[in-house]
C-alpha positions as MATLAB code, in Angstrom:
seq = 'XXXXXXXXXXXXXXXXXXXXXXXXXXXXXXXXXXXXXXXXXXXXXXXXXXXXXXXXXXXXXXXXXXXXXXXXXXXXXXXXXXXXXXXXXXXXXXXXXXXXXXXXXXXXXXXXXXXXXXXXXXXXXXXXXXXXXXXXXXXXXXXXXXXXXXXXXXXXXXXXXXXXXXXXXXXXXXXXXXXXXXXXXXXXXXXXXXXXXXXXXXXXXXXXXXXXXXXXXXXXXXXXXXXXXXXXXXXXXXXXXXXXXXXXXXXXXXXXXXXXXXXXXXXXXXXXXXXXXXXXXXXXXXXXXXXXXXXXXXXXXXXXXXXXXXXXXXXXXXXXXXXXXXXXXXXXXXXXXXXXXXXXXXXXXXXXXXXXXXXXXXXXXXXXXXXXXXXXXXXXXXXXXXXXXXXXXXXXXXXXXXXXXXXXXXXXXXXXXXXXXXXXXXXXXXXXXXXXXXXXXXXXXXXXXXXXXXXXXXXXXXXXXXXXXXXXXXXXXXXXXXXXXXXXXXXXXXXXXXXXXXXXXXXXXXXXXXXXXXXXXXXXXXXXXXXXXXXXXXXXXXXXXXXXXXXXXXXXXXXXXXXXXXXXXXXXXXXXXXXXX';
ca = [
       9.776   16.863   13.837;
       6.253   18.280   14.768;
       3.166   17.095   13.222;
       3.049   19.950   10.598;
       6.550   18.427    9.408;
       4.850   15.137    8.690;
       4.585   14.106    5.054;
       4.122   10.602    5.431;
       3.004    7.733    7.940;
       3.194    4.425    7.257;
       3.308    0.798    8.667;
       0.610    1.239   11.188;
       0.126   -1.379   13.685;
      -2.391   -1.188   16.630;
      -1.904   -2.781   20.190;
      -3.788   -6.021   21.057;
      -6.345   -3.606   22.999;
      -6.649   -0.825   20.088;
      -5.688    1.469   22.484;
      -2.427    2.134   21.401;
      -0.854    2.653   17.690;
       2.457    3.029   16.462;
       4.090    3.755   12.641;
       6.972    5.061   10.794;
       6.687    8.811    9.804;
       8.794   11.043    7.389;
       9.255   14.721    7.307;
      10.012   16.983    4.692;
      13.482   16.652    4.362;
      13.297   12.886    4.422;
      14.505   11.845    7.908;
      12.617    9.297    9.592;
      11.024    8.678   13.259;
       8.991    6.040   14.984;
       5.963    7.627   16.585;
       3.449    6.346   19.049;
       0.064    7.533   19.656;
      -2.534    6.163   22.197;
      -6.239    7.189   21.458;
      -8.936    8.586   24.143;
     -12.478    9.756   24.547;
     -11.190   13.080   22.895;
      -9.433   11.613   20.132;
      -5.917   10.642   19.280;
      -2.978   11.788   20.864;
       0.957   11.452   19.987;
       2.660   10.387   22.998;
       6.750   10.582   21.511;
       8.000   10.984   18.249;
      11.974    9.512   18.090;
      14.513    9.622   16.047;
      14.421    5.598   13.899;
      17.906    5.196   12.321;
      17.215    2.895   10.181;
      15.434    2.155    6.668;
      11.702    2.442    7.059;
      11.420   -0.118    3.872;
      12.977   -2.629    6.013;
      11.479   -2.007    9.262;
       7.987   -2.388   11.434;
       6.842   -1.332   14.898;
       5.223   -2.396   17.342;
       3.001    0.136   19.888;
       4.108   -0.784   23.918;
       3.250    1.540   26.189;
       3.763    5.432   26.358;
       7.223    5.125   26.495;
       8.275    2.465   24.516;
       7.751    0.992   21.223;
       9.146   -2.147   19.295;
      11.699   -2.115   16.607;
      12.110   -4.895   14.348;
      14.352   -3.975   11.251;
      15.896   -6.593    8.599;
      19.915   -5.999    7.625;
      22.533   -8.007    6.009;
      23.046  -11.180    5.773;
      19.229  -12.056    6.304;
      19.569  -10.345   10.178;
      16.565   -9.434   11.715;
      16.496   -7.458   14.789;
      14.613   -6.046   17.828;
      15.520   -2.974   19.672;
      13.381   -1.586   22.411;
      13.183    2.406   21.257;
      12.428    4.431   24.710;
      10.723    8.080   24.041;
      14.166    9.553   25.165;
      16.354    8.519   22.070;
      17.128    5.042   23.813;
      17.501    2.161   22.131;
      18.115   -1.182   23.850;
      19.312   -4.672   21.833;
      16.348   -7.203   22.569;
      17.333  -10.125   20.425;
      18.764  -11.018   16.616;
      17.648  -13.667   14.477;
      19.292  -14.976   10.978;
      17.520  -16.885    8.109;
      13.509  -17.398    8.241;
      12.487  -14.267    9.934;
       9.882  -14.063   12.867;
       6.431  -13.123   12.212;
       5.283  -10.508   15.065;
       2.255   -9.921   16.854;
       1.158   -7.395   19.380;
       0.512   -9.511   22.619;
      -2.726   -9.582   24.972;
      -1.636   -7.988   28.116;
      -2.456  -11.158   30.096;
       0.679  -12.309   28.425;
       2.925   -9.746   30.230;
       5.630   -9.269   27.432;
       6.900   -7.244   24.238;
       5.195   -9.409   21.610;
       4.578  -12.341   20.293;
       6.620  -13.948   17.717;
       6.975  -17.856   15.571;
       8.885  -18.439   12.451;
       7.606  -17.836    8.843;
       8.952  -20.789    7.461;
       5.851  -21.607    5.393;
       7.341  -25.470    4.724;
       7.868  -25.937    8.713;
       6.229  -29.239    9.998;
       6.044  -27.959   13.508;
       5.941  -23.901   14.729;
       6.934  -22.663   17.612;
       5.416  -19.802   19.525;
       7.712  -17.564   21.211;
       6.980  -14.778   24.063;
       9.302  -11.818   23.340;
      10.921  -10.248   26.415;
      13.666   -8.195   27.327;
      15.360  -10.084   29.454;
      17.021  -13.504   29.430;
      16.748  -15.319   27.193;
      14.880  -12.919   25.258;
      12.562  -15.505   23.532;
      10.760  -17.931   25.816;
       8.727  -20.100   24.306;
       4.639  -20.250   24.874;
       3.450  -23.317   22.920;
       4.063  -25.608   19.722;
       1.492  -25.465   16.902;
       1.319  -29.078   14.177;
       2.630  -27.206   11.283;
       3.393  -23.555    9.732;
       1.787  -20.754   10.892;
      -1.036  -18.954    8.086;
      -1.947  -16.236   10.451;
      -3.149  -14.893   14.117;
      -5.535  -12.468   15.644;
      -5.704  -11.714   19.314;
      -9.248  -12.435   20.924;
      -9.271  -10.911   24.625;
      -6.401  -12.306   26.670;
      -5.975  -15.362   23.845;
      -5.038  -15.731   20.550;
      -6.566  -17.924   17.431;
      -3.568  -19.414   15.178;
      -4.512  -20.313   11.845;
      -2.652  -23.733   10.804;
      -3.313  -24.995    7.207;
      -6.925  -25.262    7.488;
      -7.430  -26.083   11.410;
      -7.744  -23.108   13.702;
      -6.166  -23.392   17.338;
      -7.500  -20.792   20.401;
      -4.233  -20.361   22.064;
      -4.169  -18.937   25.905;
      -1.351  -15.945   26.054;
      -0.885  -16.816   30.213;
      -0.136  -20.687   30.063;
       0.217  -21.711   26.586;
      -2.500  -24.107   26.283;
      -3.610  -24.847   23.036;
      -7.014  -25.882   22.012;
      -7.887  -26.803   18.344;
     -11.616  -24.995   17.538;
     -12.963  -27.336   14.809;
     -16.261  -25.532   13.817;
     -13.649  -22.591   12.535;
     -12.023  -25.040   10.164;
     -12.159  -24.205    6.403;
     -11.392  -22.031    3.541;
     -11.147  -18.764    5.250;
      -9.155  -15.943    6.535;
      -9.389  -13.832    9.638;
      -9.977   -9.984    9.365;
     -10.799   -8.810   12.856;
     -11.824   -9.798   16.491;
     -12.928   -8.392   19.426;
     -13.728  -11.124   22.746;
     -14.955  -14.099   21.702;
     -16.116  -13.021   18.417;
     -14.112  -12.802   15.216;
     -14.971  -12.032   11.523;
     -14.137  -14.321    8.973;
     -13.421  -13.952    4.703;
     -14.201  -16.751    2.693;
     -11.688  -18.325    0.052;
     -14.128  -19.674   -2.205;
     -16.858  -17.826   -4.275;
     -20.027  -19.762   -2.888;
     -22.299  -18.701   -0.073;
     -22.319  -15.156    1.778;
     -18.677  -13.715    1.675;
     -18.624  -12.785    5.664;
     -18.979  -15.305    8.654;
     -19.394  -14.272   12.383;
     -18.207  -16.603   14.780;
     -18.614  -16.942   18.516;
     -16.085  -18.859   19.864;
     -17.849  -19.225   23.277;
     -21.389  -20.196   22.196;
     -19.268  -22.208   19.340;
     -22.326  -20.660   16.001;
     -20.972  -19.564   12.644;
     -23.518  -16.129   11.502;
     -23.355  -16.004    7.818;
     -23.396  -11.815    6.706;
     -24.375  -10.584    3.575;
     -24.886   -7.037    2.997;
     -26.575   -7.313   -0.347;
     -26.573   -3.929   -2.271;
     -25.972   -1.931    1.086;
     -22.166   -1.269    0.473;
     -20.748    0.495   -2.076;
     -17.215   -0.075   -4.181;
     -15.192   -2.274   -2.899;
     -15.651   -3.241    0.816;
     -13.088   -3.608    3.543;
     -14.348   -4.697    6.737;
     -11.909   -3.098    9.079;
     -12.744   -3.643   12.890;
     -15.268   -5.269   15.437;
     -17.174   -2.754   18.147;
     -16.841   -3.396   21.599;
     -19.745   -5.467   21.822;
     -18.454   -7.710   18.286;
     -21.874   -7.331   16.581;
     -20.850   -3.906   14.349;
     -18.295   -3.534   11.754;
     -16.596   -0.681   10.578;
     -16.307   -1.316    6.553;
     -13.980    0.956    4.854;
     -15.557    1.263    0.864;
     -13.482    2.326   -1.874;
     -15.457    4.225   -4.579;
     -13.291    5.600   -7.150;
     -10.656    7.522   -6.253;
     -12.489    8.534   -2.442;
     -12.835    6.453    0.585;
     -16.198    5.919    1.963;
     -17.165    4.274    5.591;
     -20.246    3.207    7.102;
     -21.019    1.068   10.225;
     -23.001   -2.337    9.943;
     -25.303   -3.328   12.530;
     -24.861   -6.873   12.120;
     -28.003   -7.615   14.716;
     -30.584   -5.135   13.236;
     -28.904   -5.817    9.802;
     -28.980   -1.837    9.234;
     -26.254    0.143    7.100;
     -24.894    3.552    8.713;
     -23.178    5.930    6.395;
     -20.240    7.674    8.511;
     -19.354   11.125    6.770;
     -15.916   11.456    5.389;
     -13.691   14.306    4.646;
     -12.646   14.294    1.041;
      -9.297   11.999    0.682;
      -7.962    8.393    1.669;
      -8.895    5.743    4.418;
      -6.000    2.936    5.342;
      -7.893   -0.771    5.410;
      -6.903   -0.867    9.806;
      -8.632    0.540   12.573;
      -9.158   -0.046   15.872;
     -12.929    0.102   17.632;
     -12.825    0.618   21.663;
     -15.407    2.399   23.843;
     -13.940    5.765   23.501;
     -15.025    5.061   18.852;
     -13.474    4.068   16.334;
     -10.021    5.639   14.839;
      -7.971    4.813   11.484;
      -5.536    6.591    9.780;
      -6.547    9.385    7.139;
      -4.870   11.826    4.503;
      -6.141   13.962    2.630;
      -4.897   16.173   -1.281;
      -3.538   18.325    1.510;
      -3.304   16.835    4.586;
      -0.573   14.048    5.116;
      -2.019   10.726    6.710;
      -3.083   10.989   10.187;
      -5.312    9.431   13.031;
      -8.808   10.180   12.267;
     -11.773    8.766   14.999;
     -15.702    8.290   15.449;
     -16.707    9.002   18.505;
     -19.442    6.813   20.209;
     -22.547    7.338   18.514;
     -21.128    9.872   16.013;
     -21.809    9.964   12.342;
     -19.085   11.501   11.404;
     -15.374   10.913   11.059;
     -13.029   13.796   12.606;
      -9.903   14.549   11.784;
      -7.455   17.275   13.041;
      -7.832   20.911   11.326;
      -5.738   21.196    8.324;
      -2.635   23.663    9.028;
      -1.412   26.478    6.702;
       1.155   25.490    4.778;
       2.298   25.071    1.308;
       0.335   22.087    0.077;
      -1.721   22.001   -3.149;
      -5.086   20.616   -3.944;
      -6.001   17.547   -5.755;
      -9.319   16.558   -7.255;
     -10.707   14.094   -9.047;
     -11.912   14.486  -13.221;
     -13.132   12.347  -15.614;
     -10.768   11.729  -19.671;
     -12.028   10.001  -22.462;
     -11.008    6.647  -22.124;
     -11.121    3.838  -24.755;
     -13.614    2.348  -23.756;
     -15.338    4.812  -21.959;
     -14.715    7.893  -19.452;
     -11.800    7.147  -16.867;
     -12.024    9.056  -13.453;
      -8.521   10.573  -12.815;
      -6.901   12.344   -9.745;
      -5.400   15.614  -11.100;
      -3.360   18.360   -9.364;
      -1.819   21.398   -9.842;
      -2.626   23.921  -12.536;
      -5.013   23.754  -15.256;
      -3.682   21.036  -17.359;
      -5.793   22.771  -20.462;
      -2.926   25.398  -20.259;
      -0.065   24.333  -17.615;
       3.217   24.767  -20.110;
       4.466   21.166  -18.453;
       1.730   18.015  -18.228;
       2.472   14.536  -16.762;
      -0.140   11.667  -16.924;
       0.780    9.355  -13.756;
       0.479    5.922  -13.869;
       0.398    4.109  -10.739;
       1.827    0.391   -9.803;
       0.167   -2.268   -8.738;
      -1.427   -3.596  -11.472;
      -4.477   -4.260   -9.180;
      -3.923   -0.394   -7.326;
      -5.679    3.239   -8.397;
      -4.876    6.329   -7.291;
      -6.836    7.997   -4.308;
      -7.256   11.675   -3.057;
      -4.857   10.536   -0.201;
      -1.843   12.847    0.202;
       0.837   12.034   -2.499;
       4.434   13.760   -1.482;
       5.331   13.632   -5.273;
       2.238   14.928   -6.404;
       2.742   18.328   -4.171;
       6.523   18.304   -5.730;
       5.155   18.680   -9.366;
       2.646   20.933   -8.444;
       4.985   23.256   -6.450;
       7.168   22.749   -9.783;
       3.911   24.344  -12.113;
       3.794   20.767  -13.325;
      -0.106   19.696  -14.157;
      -0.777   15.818  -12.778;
      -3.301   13.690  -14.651;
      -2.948   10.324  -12.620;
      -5.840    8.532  -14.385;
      -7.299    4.873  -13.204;
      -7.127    2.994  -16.457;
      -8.354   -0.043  -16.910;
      -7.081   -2.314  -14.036;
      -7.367   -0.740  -11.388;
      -9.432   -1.109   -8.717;
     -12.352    0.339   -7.330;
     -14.606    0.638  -10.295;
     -16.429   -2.909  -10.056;
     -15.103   -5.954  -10.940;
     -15.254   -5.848  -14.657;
     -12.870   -2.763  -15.037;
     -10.340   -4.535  -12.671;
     -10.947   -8.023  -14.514;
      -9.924   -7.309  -17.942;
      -6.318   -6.687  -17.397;
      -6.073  -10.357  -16.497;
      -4.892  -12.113  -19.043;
      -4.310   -8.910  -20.891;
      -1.273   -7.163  -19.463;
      -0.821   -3.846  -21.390;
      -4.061   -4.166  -23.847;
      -6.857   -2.191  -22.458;
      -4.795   -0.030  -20.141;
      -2.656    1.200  -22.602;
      -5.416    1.628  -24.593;
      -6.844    3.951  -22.560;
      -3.764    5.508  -21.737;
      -3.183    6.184  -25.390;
      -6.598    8.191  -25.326;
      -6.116   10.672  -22.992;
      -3.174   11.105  -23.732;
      -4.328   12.061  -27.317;
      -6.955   14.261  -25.436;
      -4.844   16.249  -23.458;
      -2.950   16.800  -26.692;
      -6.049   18.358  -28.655;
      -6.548   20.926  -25.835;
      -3.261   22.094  -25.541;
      -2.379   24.031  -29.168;
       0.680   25.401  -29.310;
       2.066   23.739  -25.830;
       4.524   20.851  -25.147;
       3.132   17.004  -25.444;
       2.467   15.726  -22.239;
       5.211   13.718  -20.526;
       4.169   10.017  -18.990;
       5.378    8.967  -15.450;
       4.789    5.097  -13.937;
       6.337    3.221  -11.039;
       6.755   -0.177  -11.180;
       4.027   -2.064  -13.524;
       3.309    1.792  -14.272;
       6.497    1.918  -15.348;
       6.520   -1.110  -17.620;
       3.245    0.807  -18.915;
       4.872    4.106  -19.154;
       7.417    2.697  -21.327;
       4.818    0.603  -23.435;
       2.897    3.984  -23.928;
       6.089    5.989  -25.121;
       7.572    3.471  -27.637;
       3.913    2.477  -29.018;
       2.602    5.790  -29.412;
       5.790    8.006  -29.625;
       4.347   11.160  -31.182;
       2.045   12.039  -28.372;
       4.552   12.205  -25.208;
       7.721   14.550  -24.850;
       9.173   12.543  -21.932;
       9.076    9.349  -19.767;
       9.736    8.386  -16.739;
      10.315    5.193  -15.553;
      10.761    4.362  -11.882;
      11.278    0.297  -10.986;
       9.900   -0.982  -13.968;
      10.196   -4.817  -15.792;
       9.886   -5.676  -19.380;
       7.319   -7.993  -19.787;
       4.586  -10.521  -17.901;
       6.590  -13.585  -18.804;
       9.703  -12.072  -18.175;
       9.063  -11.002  -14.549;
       7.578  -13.999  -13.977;
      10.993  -16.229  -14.590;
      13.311  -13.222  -12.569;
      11.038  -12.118  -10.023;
      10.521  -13.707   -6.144;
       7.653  -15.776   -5.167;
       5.540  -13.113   -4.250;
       5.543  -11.350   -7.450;
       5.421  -14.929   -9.687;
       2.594  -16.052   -7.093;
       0.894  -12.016   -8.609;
       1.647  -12.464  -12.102;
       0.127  -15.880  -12.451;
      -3.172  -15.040  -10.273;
      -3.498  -12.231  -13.003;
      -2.414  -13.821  -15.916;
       0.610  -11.603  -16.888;
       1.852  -14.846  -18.796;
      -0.608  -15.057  -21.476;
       1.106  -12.785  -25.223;
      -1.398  -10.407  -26.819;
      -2.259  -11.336  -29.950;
      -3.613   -8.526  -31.733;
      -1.555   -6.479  -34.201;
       1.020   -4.770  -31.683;
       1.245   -8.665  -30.047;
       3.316   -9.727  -27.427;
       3.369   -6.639  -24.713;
       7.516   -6.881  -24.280;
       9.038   -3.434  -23.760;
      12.013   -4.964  -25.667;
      10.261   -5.550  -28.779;
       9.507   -1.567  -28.870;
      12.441   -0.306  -27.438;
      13.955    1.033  -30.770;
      10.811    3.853  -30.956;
      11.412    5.011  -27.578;
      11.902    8.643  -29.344;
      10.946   10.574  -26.172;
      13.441   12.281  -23.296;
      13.850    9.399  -20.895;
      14.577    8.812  -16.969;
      14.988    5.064  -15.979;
      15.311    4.780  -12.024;
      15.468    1.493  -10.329;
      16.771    0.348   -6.738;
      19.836   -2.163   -6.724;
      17.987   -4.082   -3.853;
      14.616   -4.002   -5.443;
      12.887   -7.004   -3.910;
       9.774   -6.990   -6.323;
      10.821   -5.891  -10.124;
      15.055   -6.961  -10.462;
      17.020   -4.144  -11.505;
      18.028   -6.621  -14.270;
      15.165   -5.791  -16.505;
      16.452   -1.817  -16.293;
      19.818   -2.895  -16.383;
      18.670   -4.924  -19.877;
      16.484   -2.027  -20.969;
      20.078    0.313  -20.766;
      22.113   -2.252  -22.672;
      19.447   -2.380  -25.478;
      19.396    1.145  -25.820;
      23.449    1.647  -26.009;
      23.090   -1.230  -28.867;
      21.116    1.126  -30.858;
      23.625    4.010  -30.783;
      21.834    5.892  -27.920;
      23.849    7.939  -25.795;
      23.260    7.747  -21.766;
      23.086   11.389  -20.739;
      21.740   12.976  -24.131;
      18.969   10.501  -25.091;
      18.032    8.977  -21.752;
      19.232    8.751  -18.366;
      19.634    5.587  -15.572;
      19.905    6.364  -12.533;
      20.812    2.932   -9.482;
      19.944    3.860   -6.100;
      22.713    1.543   -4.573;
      20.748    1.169   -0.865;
      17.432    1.488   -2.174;
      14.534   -1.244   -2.754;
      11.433   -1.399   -4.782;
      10.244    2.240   -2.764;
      13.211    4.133   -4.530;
      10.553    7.124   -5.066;
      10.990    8.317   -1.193;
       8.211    9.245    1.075;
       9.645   12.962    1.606;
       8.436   16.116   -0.795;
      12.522   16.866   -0.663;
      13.654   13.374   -1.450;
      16.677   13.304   -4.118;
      14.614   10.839   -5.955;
      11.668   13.475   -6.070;
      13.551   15.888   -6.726;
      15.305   14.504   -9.740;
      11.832   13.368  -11.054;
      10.671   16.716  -10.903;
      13.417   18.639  -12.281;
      13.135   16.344  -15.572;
       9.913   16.687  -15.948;
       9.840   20.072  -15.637;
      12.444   21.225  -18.507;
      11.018   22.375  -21.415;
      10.240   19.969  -24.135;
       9.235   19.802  -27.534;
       5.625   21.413  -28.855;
       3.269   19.060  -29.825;
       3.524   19.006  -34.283;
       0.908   18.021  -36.587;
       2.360   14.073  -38.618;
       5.167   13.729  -35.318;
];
């Protein structure tokens, strides 16, 4: 695999310095490799690219040095376990856990080993924290914290735990633990660098950033008023710990500017059209972060010192299409959507993309199954209904409590719009991965004369519903956005059972038998409803179970099967759009 081969990185992780990185990438054909990449006053460079045998879904890296990298990967029966994967191919057995997996963290190089690493029991009274090394016995333990574990961030050679409420300053070389009561409270850590680290706070009063110097032991309150735009991700502390990077999504585009937090001055870095990951790393030779573009798959991108402008590598021939970004009639106003390939006006096959989430939108960022429809002749409206984020806080806010109301409402619209401006060609089909699949469905069977087909890729039934099958992540989502509450208006409750019976359009159900967020029982009910009302699986609608895939069954690759079979369906012909159908 060469970098022009790449069609996906993910799973970043940066080294306790930020001079190293390390992720999972994909090619085209779908195989997989771990690569690592160490960054310099020139820019990024990728040191190896190996070979990873394993699900990506179910594993993370960590960056060493430049000829090593970390390999934790979860298998059966609960197994977790670390490999040491050498540049050559090599991979050597560190250690195997079962049950509660370990929580890992890139170590301080004052602690002279792999990683750090302490259960994620979430109910433990006591935690302990573990050096990982490769010899004998592989963990070795480096202190004992009162209670579980919230979260860690490395500050120069130590590192501050986050227990319940009470932080602890933690040295990597001796273990000696210090509890840092000024930190205490309701907030979260989002980057360090030295003795100073940025906090988040929990709660809605007050100045959502804090500053803290752990040396001089002061708390600096930072607000930046009207100065950033969107929605604001502060990513990394400079080298000095008094400028943040802060990633800002606008739309569909990432935006980034750096924030003098002494002069209290905004700079605006410049930012090639496309998508911005919410990590970085800031070291004297600038800033870096990964980057992808409508045709560039995600890469490092850097600032160099001083520079006002983010650079990323040139873009390479090849046979990638470009995306960019219109604005549909929406029901409640216009609704800025990603589109790609040909003219949808005229395209003979449409498909309006709906993305997952709920709280998610679609970016300019490199989309592998995007470029497959495209290279099909397949137009892509992938619009950002109402819901998703990025357009201020009331068109994210009124899902809640309204699961499929005012997106499919707006769905419904431009749906009916690209239906006006295509006479004489087929209805557009609707696509949607996992609560865009729930949507996808909603939109087929409420509205059934505007879409020729629908596809349905990990979807569940209903709010409620996922809320009594799905895992504590997902219930701990559906409650925070209210997924429980029933609509009351005249279509009422949003359950995709209670419309099944009108879903009149060609239809592809795909789900993963190890799905970990939607269960494959909600497809598996969806199927059985169907055959009760005389449907026939492979005429009216097809379901497809990926036996060893999870909640990602759509694969990273352009030529996944997965892809593939998504694109194939969409792209046979379907019915014209009729005046009364």
């Amino acid at each position: 695999m060469t970098d022009d081969d790449v069609t996906s990185r993910i799973s970043f992780r940066f080294s306790a310095t930020g001079r190293r990185a390390a992720c999972l990438a994909t090619d085209e054909s779908g195989r997989h490799r771990a690569e690592s990449w160490r960054f310099q006053g020139t820019g990024p460079v990728l040191d190896f690219s190996v070979e990873l045998r394993c699900d990506p879904t179910y594993t993370m890296i960590l960056p060493l040095d430049a000829n090593r990298v970390l390999v934790s990967r979860h298998g059966a029966a609960d197994t977790q376990t670390l490999e040491l994967l050498h540049r050559d191919g090599r991979c050597v057995d560190v250690g195997s856990v079962r049950g509660t997996p370990l929580r890992l963290l890139p170590a301080p190089a004052e602690c002279q080993c792999l990683a750090l690493a302490w259960s994620g029991d979430g109910e433990a009274d006591e935690t302990t924290v573990h050096r990982v090394t490769a010899g004998t016995p592989w963990l070795r333990e480096l202190t004992r914290l009162p209670g579980p574990v919230r979260d860690a961030i490395a500050c120069g050679p130590k590192v501050l735990f986050t227990v319940g409420e009470t932080r602890f300053l933690v040295d990597a070389r001796d273990g000696s633990a210090v509890p840092v009561p000024f930190l205490d409270g309701p907030t979260y850590m989002l980057a360090a660098k030295g003795n100073h680290v940025l906090f988040a706070r929990r709660d809605t009063d007050g100045p959502a950033l804090v500053l803290a110097d752990l040396v001089k032991g002061t708390m600096k309150e930072l607000d930046p008023g009207s100065r950033l735009r969107g929605v604001a991700y502060p990513l990394a502390l400079d080298p000095q710990g008094t400028s943040i990077a802060v990633l800002e999504t606008v739309g569909a585009r990432s935006q980034l500017s750096r924030w003098d937090t002494v002069s209290d001055t905004v700079q605006r870095i410049a930012v090639p059209e496309g998508e911005l990951l919410p990590l970085a790393a800031w070291t004297a030779a600038g800033l870096w972060l990964p980057h992808s573009g409508p045709r560039r798959p995600r890469t490092m991108a850097w600032v160099s010192p001083g520079s006002r402008e983010l650079k990323v590598p040139a873009e390479r021939p090849g046979p990638w299409r470009p995306g960019r970004v219109e604005s549909f009639p929406g029901a409640d106003g216009p609704i800025e959507a990603v589109v790609y390939g040909p003219d949808w006006r005229s395209s003979p096959r449409v498909v309006v993309a709906l993305h997952g989430g709920p709280t998610s939108h679609w970016t300019l960022g490199f989309s592998p199954l995007f470029q497959a429809l495209a290279a099909a002749g397949i137009a892509v409206v992938a619009p950002n209904q109402r819901g998703s984020t990025g357009y201020g806080a009331a068109h994210t806010l009124s899902l809640v409590g309204a699961w499929g109301v005012p997106d499919l409402a707006d769905v419904s619209v431009i749906a009916a719009h690209i239906q006006d401006r295509r006479a004489g060609l087929a209805r557009p089909g609707v696509f949607g991965i996992s609560y865009g699949g729930y949507l996808a469905l909603l939109a087929a069977a409420t509205r059934p004369e505007l879409w020729s087909d629908c596809v349905a890729v990990a979807p569940f039934l209903s709010g409620p519903r996922l809320h009594a099958d799905g895992f504590g992540g997902v219930r701990n989502m559906v409650e925070r956005l209210d997924g429980l509450t029933e609509a009351t208006d005249a279509l009422g409750p949003r359950d995709v059972s209670r419309f099944a019976h009108d879903l009149r359009a060609r239809l592809l159900l795909i789900h993963g038998a190890r799905d970990e967020s939607t269960p494959v029982a909600h497809s598996r009910s969806l199927v059985r409803q169907l055959a009760e009302f005389g449907r026939i699986e492979g005429t009216d609608y097809r379901y497809v179970e990926s036996p060893d895939r999870g909640h990602a069954v759509l694969g990273t690759a352009v030529q996944d099967p997965i892809t593939d079979l998504v694109t194939r369906f969409l792209g046979e012909p379907a019915a014209v759009a009729q005046e009364g159908r």
